[in-house]
C-alpha positions, -999 to 999 in steps of 0.1 A, spaced: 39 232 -176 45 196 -163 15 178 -157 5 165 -124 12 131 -115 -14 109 -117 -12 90 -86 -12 122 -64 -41 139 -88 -66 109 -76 -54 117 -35 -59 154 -43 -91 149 -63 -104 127 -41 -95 145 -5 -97 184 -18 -61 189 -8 -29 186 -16 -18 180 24 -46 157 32 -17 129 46 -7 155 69 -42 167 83 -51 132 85 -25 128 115 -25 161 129 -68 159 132 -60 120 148 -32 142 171 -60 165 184 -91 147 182 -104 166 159 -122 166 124 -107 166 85 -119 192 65 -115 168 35 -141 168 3 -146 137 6 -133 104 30 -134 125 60 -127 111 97 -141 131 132 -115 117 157 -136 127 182 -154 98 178 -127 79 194 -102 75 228 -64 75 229 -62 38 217 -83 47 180 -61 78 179 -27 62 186 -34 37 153 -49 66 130 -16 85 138 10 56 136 -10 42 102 -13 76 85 20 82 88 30 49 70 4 44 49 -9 80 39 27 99 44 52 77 35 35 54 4 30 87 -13 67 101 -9 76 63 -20 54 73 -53 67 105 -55 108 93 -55 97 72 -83 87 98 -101 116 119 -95 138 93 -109 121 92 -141 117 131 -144 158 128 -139 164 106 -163 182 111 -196 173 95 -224 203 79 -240 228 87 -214 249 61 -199 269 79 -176 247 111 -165 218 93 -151 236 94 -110 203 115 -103 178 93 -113 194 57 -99 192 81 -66 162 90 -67 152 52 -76 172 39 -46 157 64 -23 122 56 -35 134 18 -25 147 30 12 116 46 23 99 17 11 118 -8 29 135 9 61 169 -3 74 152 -28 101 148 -54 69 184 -64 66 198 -66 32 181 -100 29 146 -86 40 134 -111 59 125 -99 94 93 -95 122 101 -64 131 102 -38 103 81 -10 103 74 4 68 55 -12 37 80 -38 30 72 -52 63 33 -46 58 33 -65 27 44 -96 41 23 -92 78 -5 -92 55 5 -118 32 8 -145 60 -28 -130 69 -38 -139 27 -20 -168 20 0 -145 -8 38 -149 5 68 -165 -17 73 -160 -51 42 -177 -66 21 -159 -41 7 -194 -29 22 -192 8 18 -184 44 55 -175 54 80 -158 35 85 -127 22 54 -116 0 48 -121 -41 43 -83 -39 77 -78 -24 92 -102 -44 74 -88 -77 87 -49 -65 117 -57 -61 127 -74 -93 110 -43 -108 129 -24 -86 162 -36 -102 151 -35 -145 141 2 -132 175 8 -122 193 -10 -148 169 12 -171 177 45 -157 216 44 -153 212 32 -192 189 60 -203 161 40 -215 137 64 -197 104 51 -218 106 14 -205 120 29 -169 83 47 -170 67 13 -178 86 -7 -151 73 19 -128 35 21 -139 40 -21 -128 52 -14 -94 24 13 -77 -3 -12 -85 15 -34 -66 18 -12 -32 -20 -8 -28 -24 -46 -24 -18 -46 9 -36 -15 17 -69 -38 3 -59 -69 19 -56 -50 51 -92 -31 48 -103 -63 37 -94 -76 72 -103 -55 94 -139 -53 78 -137 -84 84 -128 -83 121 -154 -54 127 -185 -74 113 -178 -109 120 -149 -110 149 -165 -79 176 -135 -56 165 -138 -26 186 -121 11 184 -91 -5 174 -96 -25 144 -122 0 134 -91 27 130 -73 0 112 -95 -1 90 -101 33 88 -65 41 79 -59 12 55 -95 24 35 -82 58 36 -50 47 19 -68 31 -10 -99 53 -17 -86 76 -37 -74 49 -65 -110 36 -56 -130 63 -60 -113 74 -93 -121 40 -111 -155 43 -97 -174 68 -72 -200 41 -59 -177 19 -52 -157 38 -30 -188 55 -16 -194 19 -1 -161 14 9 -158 42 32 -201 42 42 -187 9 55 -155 17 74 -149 55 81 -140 67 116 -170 57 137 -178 49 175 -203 32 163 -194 12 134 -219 -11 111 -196 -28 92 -210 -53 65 -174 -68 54 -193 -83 21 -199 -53 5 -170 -43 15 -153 -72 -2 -175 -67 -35 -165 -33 -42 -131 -37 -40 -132 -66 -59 -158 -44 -87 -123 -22 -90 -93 -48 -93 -91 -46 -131 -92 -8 -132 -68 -9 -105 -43 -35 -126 -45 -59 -99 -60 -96 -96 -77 -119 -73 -47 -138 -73 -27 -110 -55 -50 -100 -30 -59 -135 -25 -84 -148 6 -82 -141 44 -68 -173 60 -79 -188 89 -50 -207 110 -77 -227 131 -95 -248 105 -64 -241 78 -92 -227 53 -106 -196 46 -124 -172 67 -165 -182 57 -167 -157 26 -135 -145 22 -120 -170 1 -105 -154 -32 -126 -140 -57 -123 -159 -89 -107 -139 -117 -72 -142 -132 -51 -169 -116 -19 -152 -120 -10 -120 -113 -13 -87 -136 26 -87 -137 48 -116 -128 86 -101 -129 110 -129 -140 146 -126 -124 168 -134 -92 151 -119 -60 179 -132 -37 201 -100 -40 171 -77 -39 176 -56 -8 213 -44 -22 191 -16 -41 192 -1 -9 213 23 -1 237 34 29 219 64 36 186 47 47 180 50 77 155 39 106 120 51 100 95 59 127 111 31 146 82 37 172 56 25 148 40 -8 146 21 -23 120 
């Protein structure tokens, strides 16, 4: 037999099942508890307005990213090595990996304030870490990590239709790294926001959902780390949130995660144009773990014209 895929294998090992995504929002739906192993959340702890984010968030960030994963993974279980005219299957798979990703609000330029899905999460929260444009040195633009993915997005593709399935598999092991970024930048935030800035129900679900997402790649790199992590910002009424330790055990894990200090970068604050007091970026590697070379500017025509809108109600 096949075996599992690694990215799903530190979700399962970490939550205890293999539908945790799923009772994630349906426990959020009824106010209930998980019945997780580990990374649990009582949503009884909170009111309609905590609830409404852990539903809308899990959905995106617990539902979606891993069906984003798993497309990726169907592309290269489809591909053929050699073959350059009987790889259809896995360019599909690739491109529907890309949709679900993106959503059809982005345009085919990607640029919009509106979108709903991770493409649109990466670059809220790279305006929030001074990670946007192409050197990931910005405040406005479309985000490094979206303009890293999608280069990668394209060599996949141009791998796959010509049957070089080994350096497809590669190009893929660059891009997941990639998509937990702003999971972290996001946890990252609204630690901060719960310590420092009287968060309240709100931004402790926020934080909830975007630790949640994250965790699992956490905790299989290392246990106390992510013990901290989620000690720090489960699903609480009465959160005690101390956004430093928070802060140092991600940033204990960004090696083993393939990621940089550089990526994740610092939380900005617009009214003194500097960082938030301790959360400039770590030092570490001034460039990313991956920096794709190539012409983003005709990235979005990946997608395809089956994409459709997705979860239109949700916000980020």
């Amino acid at each position: 037999g096949r075996n599992p895929y690694s990215d799903f294998m530190d979700f399962y090992n970490y939550y205890g099942t293999s539908d945790y995504a799923h009772q994630w929002v349906q426990a959020a739906f009824e106010g209930e508890r998980t019945t997780f192993n580990r990374g649990g959340a009582d949503f009884s702890q909170y009111g309609l307005e905590g609830r409404e984010q852990a539903i809308k968030k899990g959905t995106v960030y617990l539902n979606i990213l891993m069906y984003v994963i798993r497309e990726l993974e169907d592309a290269l279980d489809d591909c053929e090595l050699g073959s350059l005219g009987n790889n259809y299957n896995a360019v599909h798979a690739l491109d529907e990996g890309v949709c679900f990703y993106t959503g059809s609000i982005e345009g085919v330029d990607g640029v919009t304030s509106d979108g709903k899905l991770l493409h649109q999460l990466a670059d809220k929260r790279c305006a929030n870490f001074k990670t946007c444009g192409e050197d990931g040195t910005s405040l406005e633009g479309k985000s490094k990590v979206n303009h890293d993915l999608f280069d990668l997005f394209a060599e996949a593709g141009f791998q796959l239709s010509s049957g070089e399935c080994s350096s497809a598999r590669q190009t893929v092991k660059q891009m997941i790294p990639k998509m937990f970024v702003p999971m972290i930048q996001g946890a990252l935030r609204y630690a901060y926001k719960v310590d420092k800035l009287q968060g309240d129900e709100v931004e402790n679900a926020e934080g909830a959902i975007f630790a949640a997402a994250v965790l699992p790649k956490v905790h299989a790199i290392s246990p106390s780390a992510a013990g901290i992590i989620y000690d720090n910002m489960k699903v609480s009424s009465t959160p005690s949130t101390d956004f430093v330790a928070v802060k140092n055990a991600f940033q204990s894990v960004y090696a083993g995660l393939g990621i940089t200090c550089a990526d994740v970068g610092g939380l900005w604050f617009d009214g003194t144009q500097d960082y938030y007091e301790g959360m400039a970026p770590c030092d570490g590697a001034a460039i990313s773990a991956q920096s794709a070379d190539g012409n983003s500017g005709n990235q979005l025509k990946l997608i395809t014209s089956f994409c459709v809108t997705m979860l239109a109600m949700f916000s980020l």
